[in-house]
C-alpha positions in Angstrom: -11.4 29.7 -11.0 -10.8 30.6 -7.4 -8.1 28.5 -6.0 -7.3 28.1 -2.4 -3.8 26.9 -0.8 -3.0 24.0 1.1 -0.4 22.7 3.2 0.4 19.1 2.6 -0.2 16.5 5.8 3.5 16.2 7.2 3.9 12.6 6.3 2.5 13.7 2.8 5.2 15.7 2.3 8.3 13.2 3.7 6.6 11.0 1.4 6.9 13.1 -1.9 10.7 14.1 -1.1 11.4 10.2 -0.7 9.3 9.1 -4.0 10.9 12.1 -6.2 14.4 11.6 -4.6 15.0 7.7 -3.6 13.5 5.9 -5.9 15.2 5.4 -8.7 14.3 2.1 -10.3 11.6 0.9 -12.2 9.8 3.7 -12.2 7.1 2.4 -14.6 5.4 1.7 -11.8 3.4 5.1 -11.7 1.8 4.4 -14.7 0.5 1.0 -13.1 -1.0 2.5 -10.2 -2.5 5.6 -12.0 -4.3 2.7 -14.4 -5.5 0.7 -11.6 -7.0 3.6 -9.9 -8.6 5.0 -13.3 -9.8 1.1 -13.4 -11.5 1.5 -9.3 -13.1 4.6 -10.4 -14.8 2.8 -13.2 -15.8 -0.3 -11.0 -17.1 1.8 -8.3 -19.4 4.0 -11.0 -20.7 0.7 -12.9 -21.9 -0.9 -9.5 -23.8 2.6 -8.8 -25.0 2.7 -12.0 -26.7 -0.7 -11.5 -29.4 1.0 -9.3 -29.1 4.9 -11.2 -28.6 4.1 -14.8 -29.0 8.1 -15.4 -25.0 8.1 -13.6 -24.1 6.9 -17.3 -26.9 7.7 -19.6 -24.5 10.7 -21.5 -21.4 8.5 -21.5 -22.2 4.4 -21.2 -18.9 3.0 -22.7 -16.0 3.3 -19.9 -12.8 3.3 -20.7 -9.3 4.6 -19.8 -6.9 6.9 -22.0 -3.4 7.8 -22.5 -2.0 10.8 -24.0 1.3 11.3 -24.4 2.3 15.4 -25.4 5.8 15.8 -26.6 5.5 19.4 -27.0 3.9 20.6 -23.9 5.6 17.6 -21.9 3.0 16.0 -20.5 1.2 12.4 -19.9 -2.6 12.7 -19.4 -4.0 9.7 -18.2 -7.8 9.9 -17.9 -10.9 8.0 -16.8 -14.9 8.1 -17.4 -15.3 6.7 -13.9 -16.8 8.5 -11.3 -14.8 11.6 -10.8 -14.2 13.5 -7.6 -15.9 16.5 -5.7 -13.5 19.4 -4.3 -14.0 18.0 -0.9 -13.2 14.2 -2.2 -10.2 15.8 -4.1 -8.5 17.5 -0.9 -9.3 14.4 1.0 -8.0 12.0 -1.3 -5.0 13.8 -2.6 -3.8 15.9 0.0 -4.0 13.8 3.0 -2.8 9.7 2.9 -4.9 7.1 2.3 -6.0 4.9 5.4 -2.2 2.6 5.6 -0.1 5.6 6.7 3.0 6.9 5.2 4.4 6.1 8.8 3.6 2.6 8.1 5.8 2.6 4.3 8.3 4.0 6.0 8.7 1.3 8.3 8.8 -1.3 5.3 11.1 0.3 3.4 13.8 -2.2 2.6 16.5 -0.3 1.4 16.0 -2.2 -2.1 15.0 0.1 -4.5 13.3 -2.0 -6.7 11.2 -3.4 -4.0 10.4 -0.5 -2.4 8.9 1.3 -5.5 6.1 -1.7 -5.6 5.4 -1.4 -1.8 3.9 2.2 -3.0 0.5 0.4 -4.2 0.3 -2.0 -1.0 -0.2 1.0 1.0 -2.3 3.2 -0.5 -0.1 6.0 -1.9 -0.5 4.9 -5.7 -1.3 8.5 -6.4 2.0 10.2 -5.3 4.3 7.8 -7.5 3.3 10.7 -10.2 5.9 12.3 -8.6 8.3 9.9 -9.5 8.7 11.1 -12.9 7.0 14.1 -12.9 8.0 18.0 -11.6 4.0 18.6 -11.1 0.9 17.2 -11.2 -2.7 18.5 -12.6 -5.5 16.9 -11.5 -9.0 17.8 -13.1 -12.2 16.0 -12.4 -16.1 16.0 -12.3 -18.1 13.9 -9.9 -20.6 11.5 -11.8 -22.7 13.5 -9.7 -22.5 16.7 -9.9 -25.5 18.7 -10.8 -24.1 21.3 -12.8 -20.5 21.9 -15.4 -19.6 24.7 -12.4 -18.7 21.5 -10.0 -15.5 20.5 -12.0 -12.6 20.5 -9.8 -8.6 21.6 -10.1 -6.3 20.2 -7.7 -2.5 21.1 -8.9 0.7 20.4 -7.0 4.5 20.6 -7.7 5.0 18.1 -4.8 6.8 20.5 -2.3 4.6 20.5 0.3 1.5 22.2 -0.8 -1.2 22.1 -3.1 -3.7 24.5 -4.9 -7.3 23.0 -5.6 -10.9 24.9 -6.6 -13.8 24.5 -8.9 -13.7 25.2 -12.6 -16.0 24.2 -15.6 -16.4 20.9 -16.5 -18.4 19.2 -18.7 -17.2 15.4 -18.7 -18.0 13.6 -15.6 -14.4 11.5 -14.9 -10.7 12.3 -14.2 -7.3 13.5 -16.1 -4.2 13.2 -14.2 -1.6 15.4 -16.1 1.9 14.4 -15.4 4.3 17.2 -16.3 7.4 15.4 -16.7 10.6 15.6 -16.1 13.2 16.5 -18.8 14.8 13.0 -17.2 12.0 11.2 -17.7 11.0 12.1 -21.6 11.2 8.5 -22.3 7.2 8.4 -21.1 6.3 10.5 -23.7 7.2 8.0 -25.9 4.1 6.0 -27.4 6.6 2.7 -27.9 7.7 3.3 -23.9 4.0 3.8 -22.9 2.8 0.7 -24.7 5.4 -1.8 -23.1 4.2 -0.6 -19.9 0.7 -0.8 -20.2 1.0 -4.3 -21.5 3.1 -5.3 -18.8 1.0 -4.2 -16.1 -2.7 -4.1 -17.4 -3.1 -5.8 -19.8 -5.4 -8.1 -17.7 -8.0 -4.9 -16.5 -11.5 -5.8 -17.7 -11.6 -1.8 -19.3 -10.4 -1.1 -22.6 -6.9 1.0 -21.8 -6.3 3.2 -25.1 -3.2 5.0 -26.0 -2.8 8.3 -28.4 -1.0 6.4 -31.0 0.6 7.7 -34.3 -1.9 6.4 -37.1 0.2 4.9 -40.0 -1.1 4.5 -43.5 0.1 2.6 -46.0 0.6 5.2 -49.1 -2.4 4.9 -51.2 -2.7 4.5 -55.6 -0.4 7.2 -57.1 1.5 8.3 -53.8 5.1 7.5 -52.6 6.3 6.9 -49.6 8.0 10.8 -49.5 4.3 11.9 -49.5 3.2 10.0 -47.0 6.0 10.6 -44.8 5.8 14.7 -45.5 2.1 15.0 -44.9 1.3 15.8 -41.2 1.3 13.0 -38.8 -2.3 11.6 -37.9 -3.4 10.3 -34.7 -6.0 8.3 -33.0 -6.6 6.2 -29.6 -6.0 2.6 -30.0 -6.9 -0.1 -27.5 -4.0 -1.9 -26.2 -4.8 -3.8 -23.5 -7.0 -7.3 -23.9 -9.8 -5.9 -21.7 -10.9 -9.4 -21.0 -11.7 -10.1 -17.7 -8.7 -13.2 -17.1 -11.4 -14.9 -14.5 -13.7 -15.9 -17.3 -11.5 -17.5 -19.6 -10.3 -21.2 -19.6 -7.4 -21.9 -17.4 -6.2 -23.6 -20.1 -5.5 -20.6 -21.8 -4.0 -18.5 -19.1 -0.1 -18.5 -18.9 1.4 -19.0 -14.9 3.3 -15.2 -16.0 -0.2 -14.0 -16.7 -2.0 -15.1 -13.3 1.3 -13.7 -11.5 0.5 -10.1 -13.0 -3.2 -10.0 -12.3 -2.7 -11.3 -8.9 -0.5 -8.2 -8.7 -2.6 -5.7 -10.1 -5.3 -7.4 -7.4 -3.1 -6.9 -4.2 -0.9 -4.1 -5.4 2.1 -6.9 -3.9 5.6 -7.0 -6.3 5.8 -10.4 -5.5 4.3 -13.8 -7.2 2.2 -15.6 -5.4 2.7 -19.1 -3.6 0.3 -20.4 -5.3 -3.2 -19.8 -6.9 -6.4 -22.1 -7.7 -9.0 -21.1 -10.8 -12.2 -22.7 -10.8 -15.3 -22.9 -12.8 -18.5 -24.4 -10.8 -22.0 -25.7 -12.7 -24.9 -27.2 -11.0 -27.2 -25.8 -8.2 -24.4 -22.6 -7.6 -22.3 -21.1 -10.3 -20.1 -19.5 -9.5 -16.1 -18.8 -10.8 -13.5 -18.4 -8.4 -9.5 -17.3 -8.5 -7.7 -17.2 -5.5 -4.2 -16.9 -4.5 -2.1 -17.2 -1.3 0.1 -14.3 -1.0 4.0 -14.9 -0.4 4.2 -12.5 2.5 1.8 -11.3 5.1 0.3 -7.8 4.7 1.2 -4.9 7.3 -1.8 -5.0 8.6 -2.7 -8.6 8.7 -3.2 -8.6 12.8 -5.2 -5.3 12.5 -9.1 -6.3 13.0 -10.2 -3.0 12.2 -8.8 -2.8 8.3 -11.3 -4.7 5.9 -9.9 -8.0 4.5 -11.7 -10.0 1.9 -12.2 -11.3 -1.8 -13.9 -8.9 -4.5 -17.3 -9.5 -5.4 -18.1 -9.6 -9.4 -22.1 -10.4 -10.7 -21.7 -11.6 -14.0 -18.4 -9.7 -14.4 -19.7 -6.5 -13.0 -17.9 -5.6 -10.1 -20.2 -4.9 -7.0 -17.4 -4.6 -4.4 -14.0 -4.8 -2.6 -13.3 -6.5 0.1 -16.1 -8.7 0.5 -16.1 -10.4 3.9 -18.6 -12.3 4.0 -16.8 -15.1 1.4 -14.0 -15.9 3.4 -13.5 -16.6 7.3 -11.4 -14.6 9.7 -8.8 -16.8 10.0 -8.2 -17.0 6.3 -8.6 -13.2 5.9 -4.5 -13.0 4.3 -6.3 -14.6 1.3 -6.5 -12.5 -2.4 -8.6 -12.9 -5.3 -12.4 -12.8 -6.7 -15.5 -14.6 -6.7 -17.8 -14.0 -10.0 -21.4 -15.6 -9.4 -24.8 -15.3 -11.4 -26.7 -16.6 -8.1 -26.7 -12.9 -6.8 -29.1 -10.2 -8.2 -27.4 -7.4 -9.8 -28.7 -4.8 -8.0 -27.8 -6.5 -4.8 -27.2 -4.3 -1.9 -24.5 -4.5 1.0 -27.1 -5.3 3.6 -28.5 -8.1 1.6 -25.4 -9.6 1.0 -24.8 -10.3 4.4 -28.4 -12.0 5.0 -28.4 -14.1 1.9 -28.2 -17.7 2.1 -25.9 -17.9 -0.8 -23.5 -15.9 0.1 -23.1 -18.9 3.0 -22.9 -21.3 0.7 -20.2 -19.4 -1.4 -18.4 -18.9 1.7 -18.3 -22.9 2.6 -17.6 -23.8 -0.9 -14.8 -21.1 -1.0 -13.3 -21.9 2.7 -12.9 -25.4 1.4 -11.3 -24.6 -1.7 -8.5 -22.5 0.2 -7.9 -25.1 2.9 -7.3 -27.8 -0.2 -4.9 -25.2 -1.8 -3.0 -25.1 1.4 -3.1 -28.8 1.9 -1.6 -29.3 -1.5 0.7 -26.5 -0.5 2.0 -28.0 3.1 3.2 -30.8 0.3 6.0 -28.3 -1.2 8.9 -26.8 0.5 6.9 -23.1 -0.3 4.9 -24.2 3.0 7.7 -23.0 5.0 7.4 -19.8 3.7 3.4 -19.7 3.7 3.8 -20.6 7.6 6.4 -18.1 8.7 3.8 -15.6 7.4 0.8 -17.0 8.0 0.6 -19.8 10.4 -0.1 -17.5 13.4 -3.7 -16.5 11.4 -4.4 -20.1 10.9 -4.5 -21.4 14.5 -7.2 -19.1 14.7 -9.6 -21.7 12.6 -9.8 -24.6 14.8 -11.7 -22.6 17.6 -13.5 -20.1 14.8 -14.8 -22.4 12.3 -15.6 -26.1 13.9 -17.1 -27.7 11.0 -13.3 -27.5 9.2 -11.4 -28.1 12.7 -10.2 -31.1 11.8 -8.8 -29.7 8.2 -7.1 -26.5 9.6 -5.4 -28.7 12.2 -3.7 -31.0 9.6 -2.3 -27.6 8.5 -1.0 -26.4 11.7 2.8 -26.5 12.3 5.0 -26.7 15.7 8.3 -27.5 17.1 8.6 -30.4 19.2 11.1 -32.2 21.5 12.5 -34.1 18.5 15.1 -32.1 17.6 17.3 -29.2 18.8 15.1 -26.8 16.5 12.7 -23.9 16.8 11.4 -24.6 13.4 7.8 -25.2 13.1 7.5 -28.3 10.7 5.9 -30.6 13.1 2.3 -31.5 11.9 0.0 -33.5 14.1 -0.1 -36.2 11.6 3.7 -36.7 12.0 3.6 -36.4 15.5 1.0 -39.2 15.7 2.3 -41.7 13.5 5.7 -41.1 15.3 3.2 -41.8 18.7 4.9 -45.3 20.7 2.3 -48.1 19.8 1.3 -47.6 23.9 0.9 -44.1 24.1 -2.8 -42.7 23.7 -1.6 -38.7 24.1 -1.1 -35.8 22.0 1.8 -34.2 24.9 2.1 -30.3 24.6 3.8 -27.4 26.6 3.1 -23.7 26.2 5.9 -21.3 27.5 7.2 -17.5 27.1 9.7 -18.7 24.3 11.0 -21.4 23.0 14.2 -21.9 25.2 12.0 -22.0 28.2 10.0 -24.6 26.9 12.9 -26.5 24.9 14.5 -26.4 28.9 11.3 -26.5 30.9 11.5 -29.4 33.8 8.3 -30.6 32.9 9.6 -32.4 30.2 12.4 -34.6 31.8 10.5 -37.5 32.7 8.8 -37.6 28.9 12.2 -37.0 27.3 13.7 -39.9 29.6 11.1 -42.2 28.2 11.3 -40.8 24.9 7.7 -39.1 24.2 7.7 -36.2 21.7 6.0 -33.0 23.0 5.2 -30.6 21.1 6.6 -26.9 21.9 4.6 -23.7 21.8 5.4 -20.1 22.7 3.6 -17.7 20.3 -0.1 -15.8 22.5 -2.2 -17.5 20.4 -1.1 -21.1 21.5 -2.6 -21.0 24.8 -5.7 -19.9 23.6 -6.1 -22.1 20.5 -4.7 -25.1 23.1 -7.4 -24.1 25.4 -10.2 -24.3 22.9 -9.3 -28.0 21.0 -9.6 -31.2 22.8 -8.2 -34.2 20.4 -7.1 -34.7 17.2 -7.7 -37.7 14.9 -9.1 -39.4 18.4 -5.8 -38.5 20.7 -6.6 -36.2 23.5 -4.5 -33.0 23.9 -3.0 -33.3 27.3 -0.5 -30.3 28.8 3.1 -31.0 30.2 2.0 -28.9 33.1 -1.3 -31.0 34.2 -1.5 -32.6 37.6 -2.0 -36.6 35.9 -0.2 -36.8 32.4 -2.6 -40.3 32.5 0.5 -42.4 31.1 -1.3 -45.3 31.2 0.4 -48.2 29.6 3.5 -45.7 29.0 4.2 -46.9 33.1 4.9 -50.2 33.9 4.0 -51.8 36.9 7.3 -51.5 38.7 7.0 -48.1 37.7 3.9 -47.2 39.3 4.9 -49.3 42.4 8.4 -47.2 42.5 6.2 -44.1 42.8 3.8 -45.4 45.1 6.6 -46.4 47.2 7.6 -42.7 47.1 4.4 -41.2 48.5 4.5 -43.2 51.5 8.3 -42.9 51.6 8.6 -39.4 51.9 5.3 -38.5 53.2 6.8 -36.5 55.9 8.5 -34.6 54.3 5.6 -33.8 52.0 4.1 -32.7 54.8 6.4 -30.5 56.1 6.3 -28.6 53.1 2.6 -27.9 53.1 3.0 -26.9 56.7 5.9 -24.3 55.7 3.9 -23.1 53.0 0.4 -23.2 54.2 -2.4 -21.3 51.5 0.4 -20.2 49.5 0.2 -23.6 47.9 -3.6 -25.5 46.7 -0.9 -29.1 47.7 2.1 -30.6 47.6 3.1 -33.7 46.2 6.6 -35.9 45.5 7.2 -35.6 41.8 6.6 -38.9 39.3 7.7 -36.0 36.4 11.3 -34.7 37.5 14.6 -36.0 37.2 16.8 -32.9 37.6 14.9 -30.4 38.4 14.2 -30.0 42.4 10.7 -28.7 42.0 7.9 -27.7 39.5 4.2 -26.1 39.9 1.0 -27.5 38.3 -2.4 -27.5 38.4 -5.2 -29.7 38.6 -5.7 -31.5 35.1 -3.7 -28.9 33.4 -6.4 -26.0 34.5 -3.9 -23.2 34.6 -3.1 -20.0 32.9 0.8 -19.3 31.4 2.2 -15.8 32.7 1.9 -14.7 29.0 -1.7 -15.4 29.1 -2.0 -13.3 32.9 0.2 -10.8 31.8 -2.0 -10.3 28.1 -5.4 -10.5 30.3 -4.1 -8.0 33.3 -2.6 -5.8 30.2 -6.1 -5.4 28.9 -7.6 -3.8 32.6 -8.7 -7.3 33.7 -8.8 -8.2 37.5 -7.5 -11.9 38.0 -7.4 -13.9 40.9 -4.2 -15.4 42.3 -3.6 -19.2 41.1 -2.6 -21.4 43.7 -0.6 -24.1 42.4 -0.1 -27.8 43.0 4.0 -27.9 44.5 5.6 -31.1 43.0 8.9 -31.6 44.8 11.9 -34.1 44.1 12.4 -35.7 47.3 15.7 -37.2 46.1 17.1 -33.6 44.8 20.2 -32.4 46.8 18.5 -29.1 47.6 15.4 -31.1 48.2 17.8 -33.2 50.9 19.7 -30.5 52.4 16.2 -28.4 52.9 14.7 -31.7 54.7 17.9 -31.8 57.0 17.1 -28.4 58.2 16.3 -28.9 62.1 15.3 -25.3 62.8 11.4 -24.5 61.7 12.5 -21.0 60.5 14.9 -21.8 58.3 13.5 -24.8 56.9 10.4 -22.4 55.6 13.2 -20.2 53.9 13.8 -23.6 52.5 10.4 -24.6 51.6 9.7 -20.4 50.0 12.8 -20.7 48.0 12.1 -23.7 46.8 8.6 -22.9 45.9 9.4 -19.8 44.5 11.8 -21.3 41.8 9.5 -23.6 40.5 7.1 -20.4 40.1 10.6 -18.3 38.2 11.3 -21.6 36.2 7.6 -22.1 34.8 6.8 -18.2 34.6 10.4 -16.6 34.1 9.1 -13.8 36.8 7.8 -13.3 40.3 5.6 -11.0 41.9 8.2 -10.1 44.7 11.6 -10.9 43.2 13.4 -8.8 46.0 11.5 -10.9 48.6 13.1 -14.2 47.1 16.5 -12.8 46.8 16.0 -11.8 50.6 15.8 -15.4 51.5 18.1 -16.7 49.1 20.6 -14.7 50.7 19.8 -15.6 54.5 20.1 -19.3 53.5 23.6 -18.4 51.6 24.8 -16.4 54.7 23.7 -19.4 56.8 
């Protein structure tokens, strides 16, 4: 063989120094990922196989094995999948997979027992070898490769480079040989082994074997001295079920033993919040298992990584993260879809054309939103909704023929109490709704103290309507987007006519029209001092404490957040010109009206202005020009 040297990628090698030095707890969990990427390999070469049978034709029956050797002190865990290439093998192994050791690091937790399982959720199953093991042999043979000459080596001790070349090989597949640790003997222990495999793959559709220790009951005319003096004898026996837990009756299936396949599914150490397994008959068969993961994925905001179910054909696995099953905006979902209304030798491009993968996809988006509906029912919907309720308000504009459902799962804070807890649902808010009012009332801010203190809330709070606070980027856009909800129209804090309606009585309305003609000068005076800096000015129905606030024409107005996201992104914006709503009987309002001198009644009329634009954006364009007239009107 003629091997070749190679440095480790940098963040290869930090990550090998922290798996062999910091993680000291259950450290079984090399042999999981080792399994479940022996178990990929084989999925990947069945699908190919579907369309070039000749991939298999020397080796049909797939299967995974474990070999324990206490003398050489090694663990060989090897595969009949489809194998690696030297070029696949340096890629694979010697740089990281797509999530980025940067990105581990970041979640590392200090726990040691939780940080050992984040090592699956972010692609560095492989390098757990070196958890209990002082270096690593890897040989393989892609299914292929044309000739034995194209078997590969790749051979590490984990300190920051690797050796890797082509050698003879005759069986397509992969053996990872562990050389482990004197610390770690107890995995060359078949008893040790055993409990492990169990415990973690038992549930994988291949058969897992394991190099067991044969024992034979003595036979006619032997003791049990002979039997134990004659040489040990050995074989590979299946321990795994190697029944695929989607096709059995959920009858049958133990809560413990959907918790570990969901695991061995996502590669998460936690159980999931909940789960739904369903057989369907009729028109479409199809079997589903789904679960709601317990805590968002790293990359759950990051549109370019795949999300999706996996795709099985009558339990032959086609492919991973299968999009076209599942909306966007349910994208944090896990699990599988098995259906006999797809060909087997179905193709990628086809699956994106074919009308039943649209009707999986409607059938399965329904079945989610009903598992979360059942979940917003349980105290775990907290939980699902710190984690996952910024995806969801992404499915009233995405996916209008389940608007109405995804809204009954939405979640806000509201003027009710003193709280930033999103538990508010729109179904609460509405049968908490004052027998008059005919509103759903809603502000959008920067956070949630500016809206819990915004001025456009004092009139509502005085006459005791709930409004519903928002502050995450999202809001403003999924606000913009949805009109009503179960026949109640959406109407912003912030729009020119909150239309009250029957929520103003009549000596109300005639107190305010009183107002208008009352202070009409000095209305006027205002739009004067402020000329196109302002679209108009009018006395304020809305505040009670507050001297002034900004609005615009039935609500049409962008937050700062939104301006600031938009301008972020290179786009050119026009300046907004606001409505100027002023509180005629505010003392500043009073003392600016006093002001004989034109001059300094237009510092008056600027300052004012200018604080209703701080208070409803919590920044100015020209801060140092407002502090320049606050400070002539304090010097006087």
């Amino acid at each position: 063989m003629s091997a070749t040297e190679h440095g480790f990628q940098t963040e290869v090698t930090k990550l090998l120094n922290l798996l062999a030095n910091s993680l000291y707890s259950n450290k079984e969990v090399f042999l999981r990922e080792l399994i479940s990427n022996a178990s990929d390999a084989i999925d990947k070469l069945h699908f190919l196989s579907l369309t070039n049978p000749d991939l298999v034709k020397d080796d049909p029956n797939f299967k995974i094995r474990i070999r324990a050797d206490k003398e050489n002190h090694t663990l060989t865990i090897s595969d009949n999948g489809l194998g690696m290439t030297l070029e696949e093998a340096n890629q694979h192994l010697g740089t990281i997979a797509k999530s980025g050791t940067e990105d581990f690091l970041k979640h590392m937790t200090g726990d040691a027992q939780k940080d050992s399982q984040l090592i699956g959720q972010f692609g560095v199953g492989f390098y757990s070898s070196f958890i209990v093991s002082d270096k690593v042999t890897v040989l393989s043979r892609s299914a292929s490769a044309k000739s034995d000459d194209e078997g590969v080596m790749w051979e590490s001790a984990g300190e920051g480079t690797y050796t890797s070349g082509n050698v003879p090989r005759s069986q397509r597949g992969t053996d990872i040989i562990l050389h482990i640790k004197e610390s770690e003997s107890e995995f060359l222990d078949s008893w040790r082994l055993r409990q492990a495999i169990t415990k973690y793959s038992d549930h994988i559709s291949v058969p897992v074997e394991l190099y067991e220790e044969k024992y034979e009951a003595p036979k006619e005319g032997e003791d049990d001295k002979e039997v134990k003096d004659a040489a040990p004898k050995f074989e590979y026996v299946q321990v795994n079920d190697a029944k695929a837990l989607w096709t059995r009756s959920p009858k049958e299936i133990k809560p413990e033993e959907y918790n570990e396949f969901y695991k061995h599914l996502s590669s998460d150490y936690q159980d999931p919040l909940t789960y739904a397994h369903n057989k369907v008959e009729g028109e479409l068969e199809y079997t589903s298992l789904l679960y709601i993961p317990r805590q968002a994925p790293w990359d759950l905001f990051n549109r370019d990584n795949k999300h999706g179910l996996k795709l099985f054909v009558h339990r032959v696995f086609i492919m991973d993260e299968a999009e076209q099953f599942m909306p966007n905006y349910l994208r944090f979902v896990k699990g599988l879809v098995d259906t006999n209304a797809l060909p087997l030798n179905v193709s990628r491009e086809l699956l994106q054309e074919s009308a039943v993968t649209r009707k999986l996809k409607k059938a399965l988006t329904k079945r989610v939103l009903t598992m979360l509906d059942k979940l917003s029912k349980t105290d775990d919907y907290k939980v699902f909704w710190s984690q996952f309720g910024n995806v969801l308000k992404e499915g009233p504009v995405e996916d209008y023929s389940n608007r109405d459902a995804v809204l009954k799962l939405l979640r806000f804070a509201s003027t009710t109490d003193n709280s930033s807890e999103m538990h508010v649902s729109l179904e609460d808010y509405v049968k908490r709704m004052p027998e008059k009012q005919k509103n759903i009332y809603y502000l959008t801010a920067d956070s949630y103290e500016a809206a819990l203190n915004s001025p456009y809330l004092e009139q509502l709070k005085q006459k005791g309507i709930e409004v519903l606070l928002m502050w995450e980027r999202v809001d403003e856009w999924l606000m913009g987007n949805v009109n009503e909800f179960d026949g109640k129209k959406f109407i912003p804090v912030t729009a020119s006519d909150l239309e009250l309606g029957e929520l103003q009585d009549a000596e109300e309305q005639k107190k305010q029209e009183e107002a208008q003609t009352e202070y009409k000068d000095v209305v006027e005076r205002f739009k004067q001092a402020l000329g196109d800096k302002v679209q108009d000015v009018r006395v304020s129905a809305r505040l009670i404490d507050s001297p002034s606030c900004v609005v615009a024409e039935n609500g049409a107005r962008m937050t700062a957040q939104m301006r600031r996201l938009l301008e972020a992104s290179g786009q050119k914006l026009p300046d907004e010109r606001y409505i100027l709503e002023i509180n005629p009987s505010h003392a500043l309002v009073v003392k600016a009206n006093a002001e004989q001198d034109a001059g300094r009644f237009a510092s008056w009329a600027e300052l004012i202005f200018q604080q209703a634009l701080l208070a409803d954006q919590g920044t100015l364009k020209d801060p140092a020009a407002f502090v320049k007239v606050m400070d002539s009107l304090l010097l006087g």
